[in-house]
C-alpha positions as CSV (number, residue, x, y, z in Angstrom):
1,X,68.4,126.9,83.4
2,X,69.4,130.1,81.2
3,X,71.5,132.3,82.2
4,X,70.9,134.7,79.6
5,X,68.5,137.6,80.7
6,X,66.7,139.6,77.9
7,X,66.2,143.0,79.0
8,X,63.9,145.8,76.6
9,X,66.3,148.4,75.3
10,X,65.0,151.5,73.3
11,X,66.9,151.8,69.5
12,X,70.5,153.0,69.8
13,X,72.0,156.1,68.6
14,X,74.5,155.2,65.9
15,X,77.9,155.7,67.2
16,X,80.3,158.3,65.0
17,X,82.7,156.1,63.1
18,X,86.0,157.1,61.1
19,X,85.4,157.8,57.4
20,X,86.8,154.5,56.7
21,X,85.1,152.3,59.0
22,X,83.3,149.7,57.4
23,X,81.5,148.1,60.1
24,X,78.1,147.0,58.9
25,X,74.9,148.7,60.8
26,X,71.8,148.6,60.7
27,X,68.9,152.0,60.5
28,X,65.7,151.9,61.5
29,X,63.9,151.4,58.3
30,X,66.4,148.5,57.4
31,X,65.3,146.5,61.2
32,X,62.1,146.9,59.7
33,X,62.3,145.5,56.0
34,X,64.1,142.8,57.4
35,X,62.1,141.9,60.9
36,X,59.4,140.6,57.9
37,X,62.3,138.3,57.6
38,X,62.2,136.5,60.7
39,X,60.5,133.1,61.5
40,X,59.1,132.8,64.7
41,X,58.1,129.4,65.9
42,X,55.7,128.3,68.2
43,X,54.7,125.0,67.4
44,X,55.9,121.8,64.9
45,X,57.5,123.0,62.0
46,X,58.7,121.1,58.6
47,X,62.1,121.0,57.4
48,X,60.6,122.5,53.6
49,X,59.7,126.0,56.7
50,X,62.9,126.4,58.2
51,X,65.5,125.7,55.2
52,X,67.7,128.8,54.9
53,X,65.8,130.7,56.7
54,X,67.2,132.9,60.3
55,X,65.1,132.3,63.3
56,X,64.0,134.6,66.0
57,X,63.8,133.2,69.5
58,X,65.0,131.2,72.3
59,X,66.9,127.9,71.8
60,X,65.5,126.2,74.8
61,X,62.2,127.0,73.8
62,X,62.3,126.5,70.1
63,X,64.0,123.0,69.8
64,X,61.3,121.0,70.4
65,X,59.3,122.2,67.8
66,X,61.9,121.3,65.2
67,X,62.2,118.0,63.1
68,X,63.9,115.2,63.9
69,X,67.1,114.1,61.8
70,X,67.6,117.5,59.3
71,X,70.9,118.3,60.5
72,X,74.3,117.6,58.6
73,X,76.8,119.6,60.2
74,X,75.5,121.6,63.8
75,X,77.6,124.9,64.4
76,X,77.7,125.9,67.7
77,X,79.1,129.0,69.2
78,X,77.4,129.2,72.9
79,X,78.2,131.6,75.1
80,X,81.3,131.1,77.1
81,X,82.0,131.3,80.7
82,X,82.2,134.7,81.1
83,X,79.9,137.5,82.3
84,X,79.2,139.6,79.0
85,X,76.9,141.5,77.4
86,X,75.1,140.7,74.0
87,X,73.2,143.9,72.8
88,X,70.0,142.8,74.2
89,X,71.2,139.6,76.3
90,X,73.3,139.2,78.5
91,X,75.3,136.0,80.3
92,X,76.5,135.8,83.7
93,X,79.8,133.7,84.5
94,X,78.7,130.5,87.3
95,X,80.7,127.6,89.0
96,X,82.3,125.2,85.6
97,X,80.0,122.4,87.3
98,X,77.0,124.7,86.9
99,X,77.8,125.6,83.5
100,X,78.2,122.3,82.5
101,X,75.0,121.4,83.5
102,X,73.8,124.6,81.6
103,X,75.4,122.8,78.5
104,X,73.9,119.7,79.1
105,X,70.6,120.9,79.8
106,X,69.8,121.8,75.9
107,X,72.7,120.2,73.6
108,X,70.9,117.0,75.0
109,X,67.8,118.3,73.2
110,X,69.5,118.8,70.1
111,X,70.5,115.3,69.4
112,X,68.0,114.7,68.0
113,X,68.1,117.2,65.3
114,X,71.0,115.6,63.6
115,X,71.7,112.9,61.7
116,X,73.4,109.0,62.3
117,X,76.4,110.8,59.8
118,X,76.2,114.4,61.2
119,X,79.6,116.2,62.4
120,X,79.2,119.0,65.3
121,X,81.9,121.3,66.2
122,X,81.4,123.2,69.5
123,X,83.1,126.5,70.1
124,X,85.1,127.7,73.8
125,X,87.9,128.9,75.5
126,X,90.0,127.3,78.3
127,X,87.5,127.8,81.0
128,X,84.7,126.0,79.0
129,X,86.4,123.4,77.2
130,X,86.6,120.9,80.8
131,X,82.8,121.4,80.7
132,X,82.2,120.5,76.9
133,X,84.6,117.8,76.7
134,X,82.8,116.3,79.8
135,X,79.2,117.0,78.0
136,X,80.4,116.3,74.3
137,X,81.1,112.5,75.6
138,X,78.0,111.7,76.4
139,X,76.6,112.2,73.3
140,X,79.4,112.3,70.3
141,X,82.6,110.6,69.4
142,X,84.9,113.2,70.3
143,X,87.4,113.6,67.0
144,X,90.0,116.8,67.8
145,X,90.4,119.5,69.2
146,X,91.1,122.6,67.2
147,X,92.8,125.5,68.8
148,X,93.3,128.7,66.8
149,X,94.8,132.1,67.7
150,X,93.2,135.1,68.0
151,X,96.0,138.1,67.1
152,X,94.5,140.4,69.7
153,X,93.9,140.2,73.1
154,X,94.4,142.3,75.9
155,X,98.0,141.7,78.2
156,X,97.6,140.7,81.7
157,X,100.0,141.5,84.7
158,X,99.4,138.3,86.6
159,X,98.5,135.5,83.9
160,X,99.5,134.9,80.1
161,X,97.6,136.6,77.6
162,X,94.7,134.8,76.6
163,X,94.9,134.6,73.0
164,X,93.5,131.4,71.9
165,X,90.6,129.6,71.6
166,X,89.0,126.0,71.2
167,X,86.8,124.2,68.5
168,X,86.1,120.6,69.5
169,X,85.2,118.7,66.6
170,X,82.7,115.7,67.4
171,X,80.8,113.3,65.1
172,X,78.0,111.0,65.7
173,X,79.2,107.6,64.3
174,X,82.4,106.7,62.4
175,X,80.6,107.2,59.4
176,X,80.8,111.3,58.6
177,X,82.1,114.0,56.4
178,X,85.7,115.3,56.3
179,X,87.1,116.9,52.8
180,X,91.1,117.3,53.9
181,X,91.3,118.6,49.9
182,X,88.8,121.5,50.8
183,X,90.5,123.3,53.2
184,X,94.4,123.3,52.6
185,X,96.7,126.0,53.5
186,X,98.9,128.2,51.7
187,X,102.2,128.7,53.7
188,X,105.5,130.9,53.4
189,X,108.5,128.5,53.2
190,X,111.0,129.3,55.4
191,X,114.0,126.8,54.1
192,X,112.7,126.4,50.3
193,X,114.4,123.4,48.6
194,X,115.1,122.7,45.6
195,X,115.4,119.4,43.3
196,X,118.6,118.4,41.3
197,X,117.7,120.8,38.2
198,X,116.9,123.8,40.4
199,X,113.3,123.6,40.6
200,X,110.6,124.3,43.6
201,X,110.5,121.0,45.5
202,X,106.8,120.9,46.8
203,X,106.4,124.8,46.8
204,X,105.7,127.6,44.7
205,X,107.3,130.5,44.0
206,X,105.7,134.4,43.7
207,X,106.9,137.5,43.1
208,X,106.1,138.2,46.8
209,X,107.5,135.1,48.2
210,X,107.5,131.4,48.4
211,X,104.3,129.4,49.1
212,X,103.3,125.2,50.1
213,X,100.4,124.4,50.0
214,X,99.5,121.8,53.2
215,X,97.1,119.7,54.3
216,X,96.1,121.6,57.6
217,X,96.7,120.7,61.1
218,X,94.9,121.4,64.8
219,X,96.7,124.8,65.3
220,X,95.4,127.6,63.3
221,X,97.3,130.6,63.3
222,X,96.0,132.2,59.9
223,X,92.7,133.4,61.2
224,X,91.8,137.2,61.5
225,X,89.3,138.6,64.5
226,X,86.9,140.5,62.5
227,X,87.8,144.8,62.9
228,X,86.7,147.7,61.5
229,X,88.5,147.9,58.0
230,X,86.5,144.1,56.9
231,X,83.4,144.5,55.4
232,X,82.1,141.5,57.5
233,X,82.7,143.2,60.7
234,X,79.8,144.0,63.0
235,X,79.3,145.4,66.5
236,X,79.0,141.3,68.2
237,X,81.3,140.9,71.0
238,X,82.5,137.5,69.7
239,X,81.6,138.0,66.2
240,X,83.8,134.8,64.6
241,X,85.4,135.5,60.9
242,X,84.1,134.1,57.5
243,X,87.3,132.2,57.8
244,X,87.0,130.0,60.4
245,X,83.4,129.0,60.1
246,X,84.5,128.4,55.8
247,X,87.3,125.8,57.5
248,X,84.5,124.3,59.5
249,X,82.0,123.6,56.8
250,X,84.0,123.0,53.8
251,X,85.5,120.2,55.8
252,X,82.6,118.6,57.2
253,X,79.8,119.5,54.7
254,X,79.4,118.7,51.2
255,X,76.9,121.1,48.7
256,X,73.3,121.1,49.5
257,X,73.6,119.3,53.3
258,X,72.2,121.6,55.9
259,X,73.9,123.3,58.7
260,X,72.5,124.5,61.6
261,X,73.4,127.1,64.2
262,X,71.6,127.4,67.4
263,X,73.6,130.3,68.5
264,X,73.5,132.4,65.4
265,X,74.8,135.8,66.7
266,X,75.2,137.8,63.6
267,X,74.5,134.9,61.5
268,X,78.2,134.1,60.0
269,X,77.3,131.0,59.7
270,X,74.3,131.2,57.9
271,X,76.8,133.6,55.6
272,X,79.5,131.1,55.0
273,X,76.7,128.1,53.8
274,X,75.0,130.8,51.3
275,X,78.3,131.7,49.8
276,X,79.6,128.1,50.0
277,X,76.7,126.6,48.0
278,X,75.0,124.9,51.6
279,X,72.1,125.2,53.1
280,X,71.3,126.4,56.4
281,X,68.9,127.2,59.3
282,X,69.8,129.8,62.5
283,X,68.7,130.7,65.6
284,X,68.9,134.1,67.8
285,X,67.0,135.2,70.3
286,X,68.5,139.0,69.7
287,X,66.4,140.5,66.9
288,X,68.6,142.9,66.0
289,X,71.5,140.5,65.4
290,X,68.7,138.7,63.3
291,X,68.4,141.4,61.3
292,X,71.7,142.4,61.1
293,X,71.8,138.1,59.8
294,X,69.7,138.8,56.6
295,X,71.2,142.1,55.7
296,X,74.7,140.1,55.6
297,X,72.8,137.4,53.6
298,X,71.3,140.2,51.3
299,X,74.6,141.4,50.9
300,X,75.7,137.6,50.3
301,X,74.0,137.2,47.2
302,X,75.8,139.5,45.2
303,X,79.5,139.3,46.8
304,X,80.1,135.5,47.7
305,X,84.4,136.4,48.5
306,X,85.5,134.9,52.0
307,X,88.5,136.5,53.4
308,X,91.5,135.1,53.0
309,X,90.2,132.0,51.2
310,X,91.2,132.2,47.6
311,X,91.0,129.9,44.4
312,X,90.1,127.0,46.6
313,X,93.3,127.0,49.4
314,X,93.2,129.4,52.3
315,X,96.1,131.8,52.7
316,X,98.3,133.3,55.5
317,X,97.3,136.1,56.7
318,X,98.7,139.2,55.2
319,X,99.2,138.2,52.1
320,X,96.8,139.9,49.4
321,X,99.4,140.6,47.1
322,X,99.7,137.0,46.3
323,X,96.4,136.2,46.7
324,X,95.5,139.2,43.6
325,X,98.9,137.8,41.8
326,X,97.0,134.2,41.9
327,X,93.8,135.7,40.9
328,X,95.8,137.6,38.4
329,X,93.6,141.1,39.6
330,X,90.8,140.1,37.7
331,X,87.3,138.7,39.1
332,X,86.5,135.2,39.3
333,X,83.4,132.6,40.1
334,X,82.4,134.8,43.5
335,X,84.2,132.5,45.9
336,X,87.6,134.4,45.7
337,X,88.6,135.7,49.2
338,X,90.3,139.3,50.0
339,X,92.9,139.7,52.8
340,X,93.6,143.3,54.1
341,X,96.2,143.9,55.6
């Protein structure tokens, strides 16, 4: 049961962008070089075949030609319940019970993939999450639910602006992966104390303000939607930021596991492992997005910064002059984030 409906489309015209626009694009010569890329499966397939590579198909047709027990940390962004378009695909919006039994119907099939230590975190919105918590406990220990805001949105008349969205973090055993010390946060101190001889207490002080660093919580409100001035930005409806997915895997991953994405979009997972020293292995069933995967992953091997993640702690948002202030201006090990503003 798939809701999503591939339909043939000729090549795009490329839309006329300000002079500044960075979005990242794609000619026709560059969907060429990199459609020799792709891995297409149609039958059993080896770990050693799939490792860090981006895959081109259909989920529910693929999974069962993949090995058993690869997986360390699953990704998955799937498409919510709402009727949108995805280049090539699109999804139409059904009854939550239906959609839940759209869920079950392949992350059933991906169990598994992973293994007896593996982490999963599962992406939605308010509409979905009934239906993944519902699925999710079938299958996982259920650990937390993440909620983090997204700083744009459009106002409704009759509701409350939507501007949030849910990352349900699940594990298959007690026995898994979480690195608190690899993802804390840089926050401005509002009421900054001091101790008896008039130094910081637990905080540090800048030129452009005063910082403590934290051990993070369930609420994220540091993440930035991905627009047109950030070289990582794309035209994917729901493309999620460098950010969040770095939060995700630096947490629940150590160097060298594997992490998988069934739902690859533009491939910012795949991305994040490359420039985070992990491996990975994606799926999309758009090839465009594929491509537009390993011309970010091209890109990847030569500028390895994450936005807004910098010497190891990741920063509110608008705050690059601290961020260059830590860095002192001058170019580190590749992992050093930028942050416009």
């Amino acid at each position: 049961m798939d809701s999503r409906k591939i339909k043939t489309q000729s090549f795009k015209p490329e839309k006329k962008r300000a002079p500044y626009n960075r979005t990242l694009t794609l000619s026709k010569k560059e969907i060429a070089l990199y459609k020799l890329n792709l891995l297409r499966i149609c039958k059993p397939i080896g770990v050693s075949d799939i490792i860090n590579k981006t895959i081109c198909g259909d989920i529910l047709k693929i999974v069962e030609h993949l090995p058993s027990a690869f997986v360390d940390l699953m990704i998955i962004d799937p498409p919510y319940n709402l009727s949108k378009r995805f280049n090539q695909t699109s999804f139409r919006a059904m009854d939550s019970s239906k959609y839940e039994i759209w869920l079950d119907s392949w992350l059933k099939k991906m169990i598994r993939l992973l293994k007896s230590n593996a982490s999963v975190y599962l992406c939605g919105d308010w509409r979905s999450s009934g239906s993944i918590v519902n699925v999710c406990n079938k299958y996982f220990k259920i650990k937390n639910r993440v909620t983090w805001e997204r700083e744009k949105g459009r106002g409704a008349l009759s509701n409350w602006k939507n501007c949030s969205e849910d990352i349900w973090f699940c594990t298959m055993s007690e026995n898994y992966t979480f690195n608190v010390e690899a993802v804390k946060v840089n926050r401005k101190v509002l009421a900054p104390y001091k101790d008896d001889k008039g130094k910081p207490k637990d905080w540090q002080e800048s030129q452009n303000g005063k910082y403590r660093t934290t051990y993070p919580s369930n609420i994220w409100t540091d993440i930035t939607i991905p627009f047109w001035s950030m070289p990582e930005n794309t035209d994917h409806p729901t493309q999620k930021p460098e950010k969040l997915i770095a939060k995700l895997l630096l947490a629940s991953s150590k160097a060298n596991d594997i992490v998988f994405d069934p739902f690859l979009g533009v491939g910012t997972t795949s991305v994040v492992a490359k420039k985070l020293d992990r491996n990975y292995v994606g799926i999309e069933v758009d090839e465009e997005y594929c491509c537009l995967t390993e011309k970010r992953l091209e890109i990847a091997k030569f500028d390895r910064k994450i936005q807004g993640y910098e010497d190891g702690v990741f920063w509110e948002r608008n705050s690059l002059n601290d961020q260059n202030e830590k860095r002192g201006n001058k170019r580190g090990n590749g992992l050093q984030g930028t942050l416009f503003k």
